[in-house]
matplotlib code that plots the C-alpha trace (Angstrom):
import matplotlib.pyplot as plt

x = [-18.3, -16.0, -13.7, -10.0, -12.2, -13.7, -10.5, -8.8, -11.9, -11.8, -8.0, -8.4, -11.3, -9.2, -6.1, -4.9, -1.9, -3.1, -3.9, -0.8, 2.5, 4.9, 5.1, 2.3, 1.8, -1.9, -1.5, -2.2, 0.0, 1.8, 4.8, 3.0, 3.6, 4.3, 7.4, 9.9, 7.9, 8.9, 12.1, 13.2, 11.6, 13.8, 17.1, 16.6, 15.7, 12.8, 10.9, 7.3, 3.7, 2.4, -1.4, -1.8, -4.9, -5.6, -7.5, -10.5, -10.6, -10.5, -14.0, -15.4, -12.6, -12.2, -14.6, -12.9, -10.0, -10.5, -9.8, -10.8, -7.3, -4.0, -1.2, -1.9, 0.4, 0.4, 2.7, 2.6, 2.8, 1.2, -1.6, -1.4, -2.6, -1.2, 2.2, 4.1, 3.3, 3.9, 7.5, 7.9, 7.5, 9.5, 12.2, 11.8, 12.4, 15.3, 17.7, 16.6, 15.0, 17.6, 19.9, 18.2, 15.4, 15.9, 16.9, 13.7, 12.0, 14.0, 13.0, 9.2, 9.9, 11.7, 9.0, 5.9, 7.3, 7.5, 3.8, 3.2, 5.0, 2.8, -0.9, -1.0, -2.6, 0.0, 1.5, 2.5, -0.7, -2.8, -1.4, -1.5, -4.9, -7.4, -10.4, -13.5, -11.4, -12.0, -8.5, -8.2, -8.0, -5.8, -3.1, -3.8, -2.8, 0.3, 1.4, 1.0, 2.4, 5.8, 5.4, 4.4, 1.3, -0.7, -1.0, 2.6, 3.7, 0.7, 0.8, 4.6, 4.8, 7.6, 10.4, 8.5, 8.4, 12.1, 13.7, 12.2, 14.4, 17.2, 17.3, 16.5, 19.5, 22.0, 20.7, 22.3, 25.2, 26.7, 27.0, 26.4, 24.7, 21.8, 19.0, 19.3, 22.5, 25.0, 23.2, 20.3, 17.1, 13.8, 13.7, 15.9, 13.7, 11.0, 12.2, 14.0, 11.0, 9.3, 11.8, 12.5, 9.5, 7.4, 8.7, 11.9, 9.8, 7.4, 9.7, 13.4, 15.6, 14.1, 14.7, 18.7, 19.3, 17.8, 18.6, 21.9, 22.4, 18.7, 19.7, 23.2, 21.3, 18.7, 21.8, 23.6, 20.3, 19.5, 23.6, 22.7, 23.1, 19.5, 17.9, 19.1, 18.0, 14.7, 14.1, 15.4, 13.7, 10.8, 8.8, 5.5, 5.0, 2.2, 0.1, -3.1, -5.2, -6.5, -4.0, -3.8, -7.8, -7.0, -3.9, -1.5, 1.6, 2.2, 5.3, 5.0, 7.8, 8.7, 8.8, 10.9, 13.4, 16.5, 15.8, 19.0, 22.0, 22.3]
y = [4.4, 6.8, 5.8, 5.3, 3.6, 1.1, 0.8, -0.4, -3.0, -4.5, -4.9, -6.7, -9.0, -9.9, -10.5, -14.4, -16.5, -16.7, -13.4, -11.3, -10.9, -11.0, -10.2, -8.2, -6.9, -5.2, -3.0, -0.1, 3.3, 2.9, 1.4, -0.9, -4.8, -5.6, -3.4, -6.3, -7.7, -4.9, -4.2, -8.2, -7.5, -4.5, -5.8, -8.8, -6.3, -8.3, -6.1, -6.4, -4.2, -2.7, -1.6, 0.3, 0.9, 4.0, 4.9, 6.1, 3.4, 0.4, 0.6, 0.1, -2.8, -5.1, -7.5, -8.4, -10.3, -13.8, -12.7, -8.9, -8.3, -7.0, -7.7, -10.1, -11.5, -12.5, -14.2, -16.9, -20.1, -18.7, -16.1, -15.9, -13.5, -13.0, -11.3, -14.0, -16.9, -14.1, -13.6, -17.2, -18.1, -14.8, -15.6, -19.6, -18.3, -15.9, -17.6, -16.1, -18.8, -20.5, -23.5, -26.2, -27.4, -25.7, -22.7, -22.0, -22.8, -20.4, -17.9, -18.6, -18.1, -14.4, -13.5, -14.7, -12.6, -9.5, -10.3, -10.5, -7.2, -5.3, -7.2, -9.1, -7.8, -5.8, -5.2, -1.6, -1.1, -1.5, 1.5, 3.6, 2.9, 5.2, 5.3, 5.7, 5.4, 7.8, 10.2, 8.4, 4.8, 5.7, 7.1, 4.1, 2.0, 3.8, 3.5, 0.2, -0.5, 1.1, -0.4, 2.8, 2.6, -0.2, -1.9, -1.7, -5.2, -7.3, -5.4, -3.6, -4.6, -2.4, -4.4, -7.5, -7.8, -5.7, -8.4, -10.9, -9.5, -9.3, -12.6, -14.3, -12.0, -13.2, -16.8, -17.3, -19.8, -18.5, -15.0, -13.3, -10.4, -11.5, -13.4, -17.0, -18.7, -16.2, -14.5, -12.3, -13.9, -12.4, -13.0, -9.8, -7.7, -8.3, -7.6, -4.6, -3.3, -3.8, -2.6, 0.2, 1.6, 1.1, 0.7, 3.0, 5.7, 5.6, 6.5, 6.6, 7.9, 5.1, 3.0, 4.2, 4.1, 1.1, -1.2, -0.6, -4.4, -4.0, -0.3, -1.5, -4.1, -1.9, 0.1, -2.6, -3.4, -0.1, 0.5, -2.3, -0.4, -2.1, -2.1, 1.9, 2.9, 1.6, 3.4, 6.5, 6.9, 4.5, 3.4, 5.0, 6.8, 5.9, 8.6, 7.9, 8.0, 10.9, 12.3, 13.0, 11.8, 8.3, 7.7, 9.2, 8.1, 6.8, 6.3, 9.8, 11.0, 12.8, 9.8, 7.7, 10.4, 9.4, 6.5, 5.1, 6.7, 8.0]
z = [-16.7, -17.9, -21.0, -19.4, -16.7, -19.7, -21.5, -17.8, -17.3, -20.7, -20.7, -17.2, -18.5, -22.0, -19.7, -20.1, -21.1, -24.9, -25.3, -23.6, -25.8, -22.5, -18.9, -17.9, -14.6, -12.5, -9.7, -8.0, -8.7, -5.8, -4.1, -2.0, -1.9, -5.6, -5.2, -5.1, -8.1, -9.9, -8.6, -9.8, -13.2, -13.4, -11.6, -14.2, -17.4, -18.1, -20.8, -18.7, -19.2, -16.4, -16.0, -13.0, -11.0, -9.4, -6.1, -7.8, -10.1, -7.7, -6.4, -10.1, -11.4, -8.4, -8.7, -11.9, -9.8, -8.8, -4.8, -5.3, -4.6, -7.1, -7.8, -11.0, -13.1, -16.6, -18.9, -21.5, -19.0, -16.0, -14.9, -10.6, -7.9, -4.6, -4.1, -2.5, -5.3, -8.1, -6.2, -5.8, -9.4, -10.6, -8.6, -9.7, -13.4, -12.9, -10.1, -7.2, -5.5, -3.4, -4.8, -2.5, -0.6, 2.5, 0.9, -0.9, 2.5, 4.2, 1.5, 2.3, 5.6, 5.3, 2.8, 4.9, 7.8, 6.0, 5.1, 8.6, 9.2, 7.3, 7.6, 10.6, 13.8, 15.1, 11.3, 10.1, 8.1, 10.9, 12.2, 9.7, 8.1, 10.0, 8.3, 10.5, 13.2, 16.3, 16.4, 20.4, 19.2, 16.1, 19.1, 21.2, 18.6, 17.6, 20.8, 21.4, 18.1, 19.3, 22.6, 24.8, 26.9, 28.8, 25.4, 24.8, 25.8, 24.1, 20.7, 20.4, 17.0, 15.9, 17.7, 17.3, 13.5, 13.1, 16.2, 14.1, 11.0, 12.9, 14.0, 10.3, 8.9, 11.7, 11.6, 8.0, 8.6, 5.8, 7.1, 3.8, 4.6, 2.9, 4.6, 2.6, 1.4, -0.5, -3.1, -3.4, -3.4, -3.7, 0.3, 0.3, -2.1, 0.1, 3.5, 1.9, 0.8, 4.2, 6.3, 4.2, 2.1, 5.3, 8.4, 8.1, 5.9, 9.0, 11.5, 10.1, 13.0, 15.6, 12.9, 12.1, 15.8, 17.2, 14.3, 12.6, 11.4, 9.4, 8.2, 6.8, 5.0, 3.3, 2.5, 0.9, -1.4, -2.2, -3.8, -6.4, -9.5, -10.8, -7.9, -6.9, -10.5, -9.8, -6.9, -8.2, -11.5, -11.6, -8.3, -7.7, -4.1, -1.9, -2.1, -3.5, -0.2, 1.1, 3.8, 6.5, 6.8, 5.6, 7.1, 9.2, 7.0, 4.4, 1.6, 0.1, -1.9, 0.9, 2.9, 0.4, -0.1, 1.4, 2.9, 1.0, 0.0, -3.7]

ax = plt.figure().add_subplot(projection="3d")
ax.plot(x, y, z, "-o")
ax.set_aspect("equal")
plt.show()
């Protein structure tokens, strides 16, 4: 094991709520899921740590999570895994959580969609992920991802998930803009992220002409002076795999540029 490698693993194993100072933070160098993690963190200017994991070192540090999986949070009160309760509890400690009940239900609810959008089935990163997988099946499935080809109507996951956006955004009876109650929420940093990072970045002039309600929203997030400064001097691309043998897209910094106005 190489030394930057050891000094990673032993600062993952010593991680706990009595031994970090503040808000600490594990994930890969990447945009990726934990991006509206750390786009709260920074749209809040919570003062955080963050260890990031590269490709080459995954292989060697990941049995050292609970659920072989990052992100991980730290903090004095709480050490959690899993993107979703790491949002919850983020957005539980800085007002971004709903005001009610069936607010914060409505929050899981956006939030477990854009999960979806990305992992499930016929999710984004199903697509692009083609490891050991013959060139012909790779095209099948991007096809029937965007809803072309015999497989079309079962998978079409593109209008699928994005419909499915459409409809949480317009079903807010207080017609915000955002997708729960009047404020932002960590619901919107999510789907933004989703919408924007990955499905937008993956094919942004489908996107832009088939759903203006979605791209006027990712527009609106993005101009938050926090949130814009974020993306334009901090997030990571997604560009640690291999490409194109890997993958056949991902959120390069080609892919990212752009994607919101400046």
């Amino acid at each position: 094991m190489d030394q930057d490698l050891q000094v990673l693993a032993e600062r993952i194993r010593g991680l706990g709520t009595d031994t970090v100072t503040g808000p600490t933070l594990v994930y890969f160098n990447i945009v990726g899921i934990a991006w509206p993690i750390r786009a709260l963190l920074h749209l809040k200017q919570v003062d955080y740590e963050f260890i990031p994991v590269t490709y080459m070192q995954w292989g060697a540090v990941k049995s050292l999570f609970t659920n072989g999986h990052v992100p991980l949070y730290v903090d004095r009160e709480i050490m959690v895994s899993q993107s979703i309760p790491i949002m919850t509890y983020l957005a539980e400690q800085h007002g971004m959580a709903g005001n009610n009940q069936a607010q914060r239900f409505a929050i899981q609810e956006v939030m477990s969609h854009a999960y979806d959008a990305l992992f499930h089935w016929n999710g984004l990163l199903q697509v692009i992920i083609k490891m050991n997988i013959p060139d012909d099946v790779v095209e099948a499935r991007k096809q029937a991802f965007m809803g072309r080809g015999r497989w079309g109507i079962v998978s079409n996951g593109w209008n699928n998930h994005l419909n499915g956006f459409v409809r949480y955004l317009e079903g807010n009876a207080d017609d915000s803009g955002y997708f729960v109650g009047s404020e932002l929420t960590i619901a919107d940093l999510h789907a933004f992220n989703i919408m924007c990072n990955w499905y937008k970045a993956f094919d942004r002039e489908r996107f832009v002409a088939e759903y203006p309600l979605l791209e006027a929203f990712i527009q609106r997030i993005g101009a938050i002076p926090r949130v814009n400064d974020y993306i334009r001097n901090l997030q990571e691309p997604t560009s640690w795999l291999p490409l194109p043998d890997a993958a056949i897209a991902l959120a390069t910094p080609g892919a990212l540029d752009g994607l919101v106005g400046k």
